[in-house]
NUGU-475919 format. One record per residue: residue number from 1; residue in one letter; x, z, y of N, C-alpha, C in turn. Coordinates in pm, 1 decimal, padded with zeros to 6 digits. Example, Ala and Ser with C-alpha at 12.3 -4.5 7.8 and 13.67 -1.06 7.14 Angstrom:
1, A, 01319.0, 00780.0, -00569.0, 01230.0, 00780.0, -00450.0, 01320.0, 00780.0, -00330.0
2, S, 01285.0, 00708.0, -00225.0, 01367.0, 00714.0, -00106.0, 01290.0, 00787.0, 00003.0
//
This chain:
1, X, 00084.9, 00000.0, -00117.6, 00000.0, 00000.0, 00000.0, 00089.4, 00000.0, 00123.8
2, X, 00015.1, -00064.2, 00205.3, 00136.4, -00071.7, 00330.6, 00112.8, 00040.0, 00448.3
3, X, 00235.5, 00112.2, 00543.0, 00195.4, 00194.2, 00616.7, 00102.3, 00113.2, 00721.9
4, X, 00005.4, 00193.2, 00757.6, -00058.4, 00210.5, 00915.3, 00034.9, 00188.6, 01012.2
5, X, 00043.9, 00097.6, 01113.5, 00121.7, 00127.8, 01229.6, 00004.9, 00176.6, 01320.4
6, X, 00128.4, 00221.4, 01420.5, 00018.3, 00254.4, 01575.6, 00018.3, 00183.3, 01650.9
7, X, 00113.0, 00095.1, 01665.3, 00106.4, 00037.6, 01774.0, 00199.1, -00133.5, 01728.6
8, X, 00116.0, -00211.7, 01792.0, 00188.5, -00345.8, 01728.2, 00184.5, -00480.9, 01846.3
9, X, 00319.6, -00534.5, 01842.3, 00347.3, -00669.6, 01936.5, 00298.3, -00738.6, 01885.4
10, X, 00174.0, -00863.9, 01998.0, 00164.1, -01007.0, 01963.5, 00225.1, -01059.0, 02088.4
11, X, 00305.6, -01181.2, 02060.6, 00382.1, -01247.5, 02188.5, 00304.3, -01429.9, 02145.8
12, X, 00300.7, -01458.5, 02259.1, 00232.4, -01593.6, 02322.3, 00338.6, -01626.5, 02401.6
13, X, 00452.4, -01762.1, 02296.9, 00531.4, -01811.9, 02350.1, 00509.8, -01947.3, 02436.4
14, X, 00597.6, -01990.4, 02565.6, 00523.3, -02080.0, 02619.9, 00686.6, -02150.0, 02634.0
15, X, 00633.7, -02255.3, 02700.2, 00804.9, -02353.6, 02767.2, 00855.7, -02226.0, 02838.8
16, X, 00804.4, -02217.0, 02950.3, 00855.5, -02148.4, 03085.9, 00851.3, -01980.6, 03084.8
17, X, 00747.8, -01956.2, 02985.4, 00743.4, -01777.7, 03004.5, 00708.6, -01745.2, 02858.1
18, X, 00640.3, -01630.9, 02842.3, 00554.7, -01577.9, 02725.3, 00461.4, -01449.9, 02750.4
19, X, 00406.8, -01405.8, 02686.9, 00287.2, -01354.4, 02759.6, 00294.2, -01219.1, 02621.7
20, X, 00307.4, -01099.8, 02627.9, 00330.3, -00983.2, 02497.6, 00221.8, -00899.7, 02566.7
21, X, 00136.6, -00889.7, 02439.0, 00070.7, -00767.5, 02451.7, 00074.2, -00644.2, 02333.2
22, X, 00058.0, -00526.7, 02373.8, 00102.1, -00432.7, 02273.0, -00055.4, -00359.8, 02275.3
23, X, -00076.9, -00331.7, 02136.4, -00194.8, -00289.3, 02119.7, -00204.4, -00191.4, 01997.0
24, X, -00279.4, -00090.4, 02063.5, -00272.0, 00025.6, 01953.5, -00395.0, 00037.8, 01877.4
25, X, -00395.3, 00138.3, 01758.2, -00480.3, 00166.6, 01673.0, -00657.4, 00193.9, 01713.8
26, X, -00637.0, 00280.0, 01881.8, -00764.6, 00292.8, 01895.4, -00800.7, 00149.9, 01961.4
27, X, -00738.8, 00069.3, 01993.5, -00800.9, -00066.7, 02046.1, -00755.0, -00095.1, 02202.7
28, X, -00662.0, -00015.1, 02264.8, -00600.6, 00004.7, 02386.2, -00520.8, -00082.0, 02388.5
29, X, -00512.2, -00189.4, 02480.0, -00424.0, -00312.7, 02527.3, -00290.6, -00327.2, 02640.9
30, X, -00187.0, -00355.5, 02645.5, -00123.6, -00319.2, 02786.3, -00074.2, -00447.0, 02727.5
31, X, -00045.8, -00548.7, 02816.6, -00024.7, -00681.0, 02833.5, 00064.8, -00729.3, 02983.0
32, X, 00189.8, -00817.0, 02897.6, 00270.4, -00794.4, 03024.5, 00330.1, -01000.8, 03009.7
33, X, 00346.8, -01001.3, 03138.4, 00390.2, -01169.0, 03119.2, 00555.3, -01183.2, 03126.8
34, X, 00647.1, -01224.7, 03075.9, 00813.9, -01262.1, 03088.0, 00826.4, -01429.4, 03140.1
35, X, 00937.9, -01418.1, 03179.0, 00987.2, -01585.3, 03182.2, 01076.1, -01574.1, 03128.5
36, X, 01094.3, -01739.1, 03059.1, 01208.5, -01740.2, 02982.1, 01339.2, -01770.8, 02979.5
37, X, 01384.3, -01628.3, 03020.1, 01483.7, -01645.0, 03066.6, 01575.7, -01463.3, 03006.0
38, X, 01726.4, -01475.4, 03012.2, 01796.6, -01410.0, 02949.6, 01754.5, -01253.8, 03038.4
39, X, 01769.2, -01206.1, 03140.6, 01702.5, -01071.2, 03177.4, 01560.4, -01048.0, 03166.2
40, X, 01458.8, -01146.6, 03129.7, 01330.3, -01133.9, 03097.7, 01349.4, -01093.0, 02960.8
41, X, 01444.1, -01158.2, 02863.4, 01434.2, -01165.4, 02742.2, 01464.4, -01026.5, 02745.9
42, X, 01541.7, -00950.8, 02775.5, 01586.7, -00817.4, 02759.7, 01489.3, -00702.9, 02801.8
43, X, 01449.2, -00756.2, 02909.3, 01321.2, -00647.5, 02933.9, 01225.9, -00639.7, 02826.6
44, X, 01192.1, -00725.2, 02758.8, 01113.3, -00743.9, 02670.4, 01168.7, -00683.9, 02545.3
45, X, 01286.6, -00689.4, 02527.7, 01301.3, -00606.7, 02406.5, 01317.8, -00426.8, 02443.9
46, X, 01340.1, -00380.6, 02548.9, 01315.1, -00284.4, 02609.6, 01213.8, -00185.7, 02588.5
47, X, 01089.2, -00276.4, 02671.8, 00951.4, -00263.8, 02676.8, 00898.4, -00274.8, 02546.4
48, X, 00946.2, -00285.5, 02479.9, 00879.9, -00286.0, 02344.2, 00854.8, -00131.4, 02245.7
49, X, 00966.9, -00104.3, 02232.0, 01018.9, 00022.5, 02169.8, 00985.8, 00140.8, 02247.4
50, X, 01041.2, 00126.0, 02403.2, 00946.2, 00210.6, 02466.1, 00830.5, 00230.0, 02489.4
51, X, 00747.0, 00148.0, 02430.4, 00608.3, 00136.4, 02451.7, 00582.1, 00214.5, 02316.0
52, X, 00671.2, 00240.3, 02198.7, 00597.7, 00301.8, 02062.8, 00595.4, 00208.5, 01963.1
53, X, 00586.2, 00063.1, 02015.4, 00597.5, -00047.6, 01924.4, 00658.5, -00066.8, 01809.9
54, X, 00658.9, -00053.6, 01679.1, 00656.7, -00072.4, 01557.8, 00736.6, -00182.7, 01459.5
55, X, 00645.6, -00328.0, 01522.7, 00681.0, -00455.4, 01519.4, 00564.5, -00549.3, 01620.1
56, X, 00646.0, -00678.9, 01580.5, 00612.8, -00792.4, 01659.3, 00572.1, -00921.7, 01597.8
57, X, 00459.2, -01002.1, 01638.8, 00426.5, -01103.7, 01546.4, 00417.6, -01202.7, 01621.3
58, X, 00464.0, -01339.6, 01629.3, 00441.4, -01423.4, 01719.2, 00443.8, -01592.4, 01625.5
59, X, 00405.2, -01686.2, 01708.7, 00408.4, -01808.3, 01613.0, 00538.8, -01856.0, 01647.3
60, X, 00542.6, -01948.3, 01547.7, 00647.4, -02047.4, 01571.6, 00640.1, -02175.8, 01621.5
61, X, 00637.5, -02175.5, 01778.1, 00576.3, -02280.3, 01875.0, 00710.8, -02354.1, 01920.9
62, X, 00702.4, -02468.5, 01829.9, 00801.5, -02565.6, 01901.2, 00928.0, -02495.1, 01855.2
63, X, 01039.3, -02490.4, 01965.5, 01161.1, -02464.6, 01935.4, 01158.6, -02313.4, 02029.1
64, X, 01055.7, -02282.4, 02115.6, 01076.3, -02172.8, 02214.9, 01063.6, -02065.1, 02187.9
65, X, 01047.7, -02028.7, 02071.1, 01016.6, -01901.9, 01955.1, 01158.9, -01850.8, 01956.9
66, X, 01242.2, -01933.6, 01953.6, 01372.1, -01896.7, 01895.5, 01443.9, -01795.7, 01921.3
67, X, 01496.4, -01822.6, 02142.9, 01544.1, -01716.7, 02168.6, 01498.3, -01566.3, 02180.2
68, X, 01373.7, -01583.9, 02172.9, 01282.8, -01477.5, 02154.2, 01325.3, -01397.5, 02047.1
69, X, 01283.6, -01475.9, 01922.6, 01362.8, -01389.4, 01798.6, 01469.5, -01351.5, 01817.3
70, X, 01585.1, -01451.7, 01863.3, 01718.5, -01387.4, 01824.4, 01765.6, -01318.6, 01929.0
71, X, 01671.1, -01234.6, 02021.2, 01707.3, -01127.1, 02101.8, 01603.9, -01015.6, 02078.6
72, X, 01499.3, -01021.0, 01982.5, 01425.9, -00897.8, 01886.4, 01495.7, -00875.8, 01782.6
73, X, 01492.3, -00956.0, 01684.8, 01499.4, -00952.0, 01566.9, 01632.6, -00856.0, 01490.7
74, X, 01738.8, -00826.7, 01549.9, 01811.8, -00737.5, 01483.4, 01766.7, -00620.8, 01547.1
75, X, 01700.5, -00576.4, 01640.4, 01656.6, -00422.3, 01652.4, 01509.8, -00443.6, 01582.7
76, X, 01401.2, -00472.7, 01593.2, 01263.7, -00473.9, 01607.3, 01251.8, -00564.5, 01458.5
77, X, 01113.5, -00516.4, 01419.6, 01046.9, -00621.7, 01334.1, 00978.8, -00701.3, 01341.5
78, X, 01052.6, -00852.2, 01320.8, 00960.0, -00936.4, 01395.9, 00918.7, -01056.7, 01257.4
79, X, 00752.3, -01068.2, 01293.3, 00705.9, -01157.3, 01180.8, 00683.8, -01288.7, 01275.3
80, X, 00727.5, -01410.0, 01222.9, 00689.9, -01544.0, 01260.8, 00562.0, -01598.4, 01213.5
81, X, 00476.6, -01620.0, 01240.1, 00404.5, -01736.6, 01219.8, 00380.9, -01849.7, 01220.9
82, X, 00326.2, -01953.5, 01133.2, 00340.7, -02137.7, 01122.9, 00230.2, -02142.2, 01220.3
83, X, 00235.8, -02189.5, 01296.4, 00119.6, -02204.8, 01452.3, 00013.3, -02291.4, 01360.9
84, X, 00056.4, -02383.4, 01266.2, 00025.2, -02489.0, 01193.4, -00140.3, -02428.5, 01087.9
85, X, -00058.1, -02292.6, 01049.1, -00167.6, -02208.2, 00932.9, -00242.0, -02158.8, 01016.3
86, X, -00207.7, -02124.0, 01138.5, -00301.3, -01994.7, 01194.4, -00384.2, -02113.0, 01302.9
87, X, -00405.9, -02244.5, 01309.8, -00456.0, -02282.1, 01404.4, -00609.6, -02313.7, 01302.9
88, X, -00586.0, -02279.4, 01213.5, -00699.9, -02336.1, 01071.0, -00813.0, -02193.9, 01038.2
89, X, -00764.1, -02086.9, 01113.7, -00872.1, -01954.7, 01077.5, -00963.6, -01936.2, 01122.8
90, X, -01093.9, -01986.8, 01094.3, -01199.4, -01943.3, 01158.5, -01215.7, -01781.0, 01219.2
91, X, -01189.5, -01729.0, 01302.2, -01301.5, -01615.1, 01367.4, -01303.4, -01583.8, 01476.7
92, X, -01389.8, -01505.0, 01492.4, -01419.3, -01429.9, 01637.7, -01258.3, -01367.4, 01686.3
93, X, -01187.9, -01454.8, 01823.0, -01092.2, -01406.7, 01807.4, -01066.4, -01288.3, 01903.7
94, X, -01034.5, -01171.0, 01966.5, -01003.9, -01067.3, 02000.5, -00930.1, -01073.7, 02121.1
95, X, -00930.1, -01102.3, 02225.0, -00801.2, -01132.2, 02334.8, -00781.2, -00972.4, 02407.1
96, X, -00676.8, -00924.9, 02446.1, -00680.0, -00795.5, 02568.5, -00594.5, -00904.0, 02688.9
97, X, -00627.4, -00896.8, 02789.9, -00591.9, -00945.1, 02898.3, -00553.9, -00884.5, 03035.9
98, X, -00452.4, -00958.8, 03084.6, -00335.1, -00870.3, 03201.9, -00454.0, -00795.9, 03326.1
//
């Protein structure tokens, strides 16, 4: 069985920025926008951990996923997604917004 987290990253990678929101168990949202760029990238791994954050899940959009990962991914847990599988799921989808 897998643990419960409390608190968990989704990041919305773009060309120019990305958009992370961290969202906890009771349904509480804090949502923050970066550009992409090397002191954004760092704040973001920052803001993460200090926020309580757990891990991080984001797609794999294009090639702009990348530096993202490889400035999480040896501290933080970060899951990729095929943008490809997840554009095929039907449901009601859930947004928290800035």
């Amino acid at each position: 069985m897998s643990k419960k987290r409390n608190k968990v990253c989704g990041i919305d990678v773009h060309k120019r920025f990305f958009v992370a929101s961290i969202l906890d168990n009771e349904g509480n949202c804090e949502t923050k926008r970066f550009e992409q760029d090397l002191d954004e990238l760092v704040s973001l791994k920052n803001w993460i951990p200090d926020s309580g954050c757990e891990s991080v899940a984001m797609e794999s959009t294009v090639e702009y996923w990348r530096p993202t990962f490889g400035i999480l991914n040896p501290e933080i847990n970060v899951t990729i997604g095929n943008a490809y599988h997840m554009k095929g799921i039907p449901s009601k989808k859930q947004m928290c917004f800035m």
